[in-house]
C-alpha positions in Angstrom: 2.7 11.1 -3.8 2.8 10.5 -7.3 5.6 7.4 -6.6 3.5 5.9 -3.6 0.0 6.3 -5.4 0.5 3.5 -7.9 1.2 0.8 -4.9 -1.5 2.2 -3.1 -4.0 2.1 -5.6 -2.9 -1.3 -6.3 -3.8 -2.3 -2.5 -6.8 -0.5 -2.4 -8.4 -2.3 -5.5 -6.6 -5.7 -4.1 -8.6 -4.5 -0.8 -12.0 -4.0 -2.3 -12.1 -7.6 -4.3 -11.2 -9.0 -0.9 -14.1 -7.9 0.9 -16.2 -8.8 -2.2 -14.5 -12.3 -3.0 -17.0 -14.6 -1.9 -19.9 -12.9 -3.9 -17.4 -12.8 -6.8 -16.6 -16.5 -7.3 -20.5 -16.8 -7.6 -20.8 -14.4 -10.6 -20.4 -15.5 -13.7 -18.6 -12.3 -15.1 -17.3 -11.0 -11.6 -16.1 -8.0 -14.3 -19.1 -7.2 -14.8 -20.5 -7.2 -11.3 -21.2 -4.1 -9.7 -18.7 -5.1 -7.6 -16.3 -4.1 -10.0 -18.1 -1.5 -11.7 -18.3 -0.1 -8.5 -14.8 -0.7 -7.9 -14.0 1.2 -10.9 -16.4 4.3 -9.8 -14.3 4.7 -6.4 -11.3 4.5 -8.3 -11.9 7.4 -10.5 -14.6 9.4 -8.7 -13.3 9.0 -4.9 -9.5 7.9 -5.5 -8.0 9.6 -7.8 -9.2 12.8 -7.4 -7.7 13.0 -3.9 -4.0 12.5 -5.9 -5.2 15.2 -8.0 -5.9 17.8 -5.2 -2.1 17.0 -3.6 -0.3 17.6 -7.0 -2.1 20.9 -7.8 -2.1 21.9 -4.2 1.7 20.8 -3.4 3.1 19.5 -6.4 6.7 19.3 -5.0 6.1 17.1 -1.9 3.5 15.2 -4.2 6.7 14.7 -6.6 8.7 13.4 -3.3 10.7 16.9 -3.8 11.2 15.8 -7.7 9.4 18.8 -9.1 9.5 22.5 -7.9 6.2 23.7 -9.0 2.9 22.4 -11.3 4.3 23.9 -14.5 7.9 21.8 -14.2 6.1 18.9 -14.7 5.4 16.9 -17.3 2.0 16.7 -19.1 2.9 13.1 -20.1 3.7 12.4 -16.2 0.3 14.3 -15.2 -1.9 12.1 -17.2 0.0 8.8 -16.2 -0.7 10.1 -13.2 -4.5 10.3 -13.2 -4.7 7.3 -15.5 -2.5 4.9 -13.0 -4.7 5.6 -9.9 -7.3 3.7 -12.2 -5.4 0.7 -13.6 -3.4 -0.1 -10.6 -6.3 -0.7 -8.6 -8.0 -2.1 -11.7 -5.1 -4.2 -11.5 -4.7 -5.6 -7.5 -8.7 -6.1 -8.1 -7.8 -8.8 -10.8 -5.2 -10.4 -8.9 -7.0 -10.5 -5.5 -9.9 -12.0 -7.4 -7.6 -14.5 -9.3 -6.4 -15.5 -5.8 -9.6 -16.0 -4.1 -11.1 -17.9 -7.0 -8.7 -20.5 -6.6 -9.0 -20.9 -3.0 -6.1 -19.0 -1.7 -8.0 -16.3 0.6 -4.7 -15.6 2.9 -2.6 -14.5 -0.1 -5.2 -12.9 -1.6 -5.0 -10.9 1.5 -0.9 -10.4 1.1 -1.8 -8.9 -2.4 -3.2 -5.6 -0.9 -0.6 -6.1 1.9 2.1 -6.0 -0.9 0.3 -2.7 -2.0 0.8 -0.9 1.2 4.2 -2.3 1.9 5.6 -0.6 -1.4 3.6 2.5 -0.4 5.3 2.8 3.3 9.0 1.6 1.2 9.2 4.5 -0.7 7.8 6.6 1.9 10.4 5.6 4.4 13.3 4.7 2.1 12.6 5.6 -1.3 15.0 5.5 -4.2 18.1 7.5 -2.5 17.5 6.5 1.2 15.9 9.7 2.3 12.6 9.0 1.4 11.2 10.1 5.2 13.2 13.2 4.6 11.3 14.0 1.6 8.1 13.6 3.3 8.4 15.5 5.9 9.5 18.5 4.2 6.5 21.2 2.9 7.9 24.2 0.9 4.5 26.0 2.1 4.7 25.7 5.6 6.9 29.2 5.1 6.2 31.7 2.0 9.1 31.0 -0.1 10.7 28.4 1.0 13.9 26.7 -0.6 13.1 23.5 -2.5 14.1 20.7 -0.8 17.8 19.4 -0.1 19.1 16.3 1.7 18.7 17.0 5.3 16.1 19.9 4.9 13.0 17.9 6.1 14.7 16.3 9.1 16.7 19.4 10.6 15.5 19.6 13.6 15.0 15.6 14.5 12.9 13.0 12.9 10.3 14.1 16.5 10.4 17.2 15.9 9.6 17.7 12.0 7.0 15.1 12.0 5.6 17.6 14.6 5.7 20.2 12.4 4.9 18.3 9.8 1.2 17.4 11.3 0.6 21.4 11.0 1.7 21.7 7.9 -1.0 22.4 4.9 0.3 19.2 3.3 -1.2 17.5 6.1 -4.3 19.8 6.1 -4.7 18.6 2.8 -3.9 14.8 3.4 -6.8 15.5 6.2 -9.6 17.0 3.7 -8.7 13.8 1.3 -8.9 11.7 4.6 -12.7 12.6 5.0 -13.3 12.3 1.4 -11.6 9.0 0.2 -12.5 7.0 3.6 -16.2 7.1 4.1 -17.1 5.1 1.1 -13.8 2.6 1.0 -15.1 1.7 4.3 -18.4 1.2 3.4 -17.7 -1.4 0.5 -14.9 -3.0 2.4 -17.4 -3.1 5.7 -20.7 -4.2 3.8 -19.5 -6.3 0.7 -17.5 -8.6 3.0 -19.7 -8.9 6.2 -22.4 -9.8 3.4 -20.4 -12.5 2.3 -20.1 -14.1 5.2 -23.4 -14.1 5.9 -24.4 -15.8 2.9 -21.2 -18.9 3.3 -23.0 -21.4 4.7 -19.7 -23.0 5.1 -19.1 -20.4 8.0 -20.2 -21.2 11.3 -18.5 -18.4 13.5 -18.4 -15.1 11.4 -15.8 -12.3 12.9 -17.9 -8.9 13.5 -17.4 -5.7 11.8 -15.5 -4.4 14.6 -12.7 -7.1 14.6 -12.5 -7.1 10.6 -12.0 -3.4 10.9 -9.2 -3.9 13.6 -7.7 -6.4 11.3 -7.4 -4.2 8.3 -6.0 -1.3 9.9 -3.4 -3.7 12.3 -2.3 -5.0 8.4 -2.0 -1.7 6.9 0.5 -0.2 9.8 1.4 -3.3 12.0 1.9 -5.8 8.8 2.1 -3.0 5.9 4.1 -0.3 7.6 6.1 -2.8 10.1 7.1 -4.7 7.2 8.3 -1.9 4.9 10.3 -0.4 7.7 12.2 -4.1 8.3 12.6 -3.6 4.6 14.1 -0.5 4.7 16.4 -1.2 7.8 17.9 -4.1 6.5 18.7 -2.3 3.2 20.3 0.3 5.0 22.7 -2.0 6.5 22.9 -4.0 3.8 24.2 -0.5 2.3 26.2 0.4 4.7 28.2 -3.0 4.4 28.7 -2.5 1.1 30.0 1.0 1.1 27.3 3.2 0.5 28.0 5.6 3.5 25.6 7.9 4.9 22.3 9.3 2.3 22.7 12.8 3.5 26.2 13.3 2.7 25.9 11.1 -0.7 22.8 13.6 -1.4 25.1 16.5 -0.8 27.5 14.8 -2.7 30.0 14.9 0.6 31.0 11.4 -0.6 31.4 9.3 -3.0 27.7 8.3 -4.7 28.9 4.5 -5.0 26.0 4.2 -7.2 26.5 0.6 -7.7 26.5 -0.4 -4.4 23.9 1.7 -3.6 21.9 -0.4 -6.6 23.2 -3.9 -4.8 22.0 -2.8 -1.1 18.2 -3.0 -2.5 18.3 -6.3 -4.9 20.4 -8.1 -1.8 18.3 -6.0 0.8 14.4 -6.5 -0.5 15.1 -10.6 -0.7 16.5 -10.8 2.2 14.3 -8.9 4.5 10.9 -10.4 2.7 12.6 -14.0 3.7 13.1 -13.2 7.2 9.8 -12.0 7.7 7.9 -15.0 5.6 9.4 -17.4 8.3 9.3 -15.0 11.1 6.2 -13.4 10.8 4.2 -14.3 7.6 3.9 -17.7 7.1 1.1 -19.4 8.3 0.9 -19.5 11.9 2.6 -16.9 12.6 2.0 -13.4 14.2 1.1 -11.1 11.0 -0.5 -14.3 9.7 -2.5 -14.3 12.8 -3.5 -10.6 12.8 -4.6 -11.3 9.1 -7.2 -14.0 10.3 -10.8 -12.2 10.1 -10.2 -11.9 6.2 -9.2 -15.2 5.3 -12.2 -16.8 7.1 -13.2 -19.7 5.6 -10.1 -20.8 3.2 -9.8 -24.4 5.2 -13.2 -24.9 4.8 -13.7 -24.2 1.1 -10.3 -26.0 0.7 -11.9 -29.1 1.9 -14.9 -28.3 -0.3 -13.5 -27.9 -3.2 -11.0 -31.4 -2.4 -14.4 -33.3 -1.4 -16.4 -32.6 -4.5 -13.0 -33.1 -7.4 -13.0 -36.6 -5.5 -16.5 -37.1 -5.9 -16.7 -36.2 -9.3 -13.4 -38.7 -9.9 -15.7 -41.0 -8.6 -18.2 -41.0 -10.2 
């Protein structure tokens, strides 16, 4: 969707300089490794192109409902579009590196984290509340089907539209984009880092492929996912203190929009619900922090590098 694309793009270019962190704090331009130029290659040859094929294919449920067919949308928003899926990930790359070059491996891991979480927000909760609603609704699963209205993509149940939903040829198409996009992400991800561990001499017991790929996919739906939909419970009743009343009806405009509530539930919501889960699940020690552990291999020990040789050099 062409509101969840720019945080996923983010998270998978944060993703791909965390498997290749160690070999870039050893380069002396890491942007002009290959590991970014090869970064860059995914982005626009394997990434984007996938976002492509969902707008031209299904350009309302790629709009989150927003647009009814290709030619009611802007060209402006088309080519921002194409040029975002580049520069977001262009942009979680340099952050993740930035991180990791400073020693700080486990938040350089939160950094694609924080790209999937915004993905799964909007996708659960969106701007209006009804951003699972959206989702599951395909104008093509029927030949001329309405566009979209509050409600229409939950009718019969969240169970039983998801159901429906999995038939559908948006997921047909999220499918063909599946087998596309994820041979080669998991390729770099697999080789760059296991590589990198096998060249730290400063690692003694080196996690296998296997548990890094458990890892990864536990923080994409158990940290990323999980954590987005704490995010968008606690707004919810944040909202629902506040006034908001139920997103269907204020959709159908049943009740009152209280717009300015609506605006309050998500700046006291967000804050709240990423504190909770920093002491209750996050922070070091704890259970997402824990599930994280494969990819941060390593940090203590380079910590106690890197504090080892400034006193040496003070020394001296």
């Amino acid at each position: 969707m062409v509101q969840v694309d720019v945080f996923w793009a983010y998270g998978l270019g944060a993703s791909l300089a965390v498997a290749a962190g160690r070999q870039l704090t050893q380069e002396p331009n890491p942007f002009q490794s290959k590991y970014f130029v090869n970064t860059i290659l995914f982005l626009a040859l394997v990434w984007a192109p996938t976002g492509m094929l969902l707008l031209l294919r299904h350009p309302s449920w790629e709009t989150m409902q927003a647009a009814d067919t290709i030619y009611s949308i802007s060209e402006w928003l088309i080519l921002a579009f194409g040029l975002t899926n580049i520069t977001q990930g262009m942009l979680g790359f340099w952050v993740s590196y930035k991180l990791i070059s400073n020693g700080k491996y486990y938040y350089a891991n939160l950094n694609w984290i924080f790209g999937y979480f915004g993905m799964f927000f909007i996708l659960l909760y969106g701007w209006d509340g009804l951003g699972y609603d959206r989702f599951l609704y395909d104008r093509d699963m029927l030949s001329g089907s309405p566009a979209w209205t509050p409600g229409a993509g939950t009718t019969d149940g969240i169970i039983i539209s998801l159901w429906n939903f999995m038939t559908s040829g948006v997921a047909i198409t999220l499918i063909i984009d599946g087998v596309y996009l994820y041979p080669p992400f998991v390729a770099f991800m697999g080789l760059w880092y296991i590589n990198g561990l096998n060249t730290d001499p400063l690692i003694k017991r080196k996690p296998g492929y296997t548990r890094c790929t458990i890892s990864y996919v536990s923080g994409c739906f158990i940290v990323g996912f999980g954590g987005a939909a704490i995010s968008a419970v606690t707004v919810a009743y944040v909202g629902a203190a506040l006034g908001v009343g139920d997103n269907i009806l204020r959709g159908l405009g049943e009740i009152d929009s209280n717009t300015s509530m609506h605006i309050a539930s998500y700046i006291i919501g967000l804050p709240l619900s990423l504190a909770m889960m920093w002491f209750m699940l996050l922070r070091p020690g704890m259970l997402f922090h824990k599930l994280l552990a494969p990819w941060y291999v390593g940090e203590v020990e380079h910590s106690i590098t890197k504090v080892y040789a400034s006193k040496t050099l003070i020394t001296e």
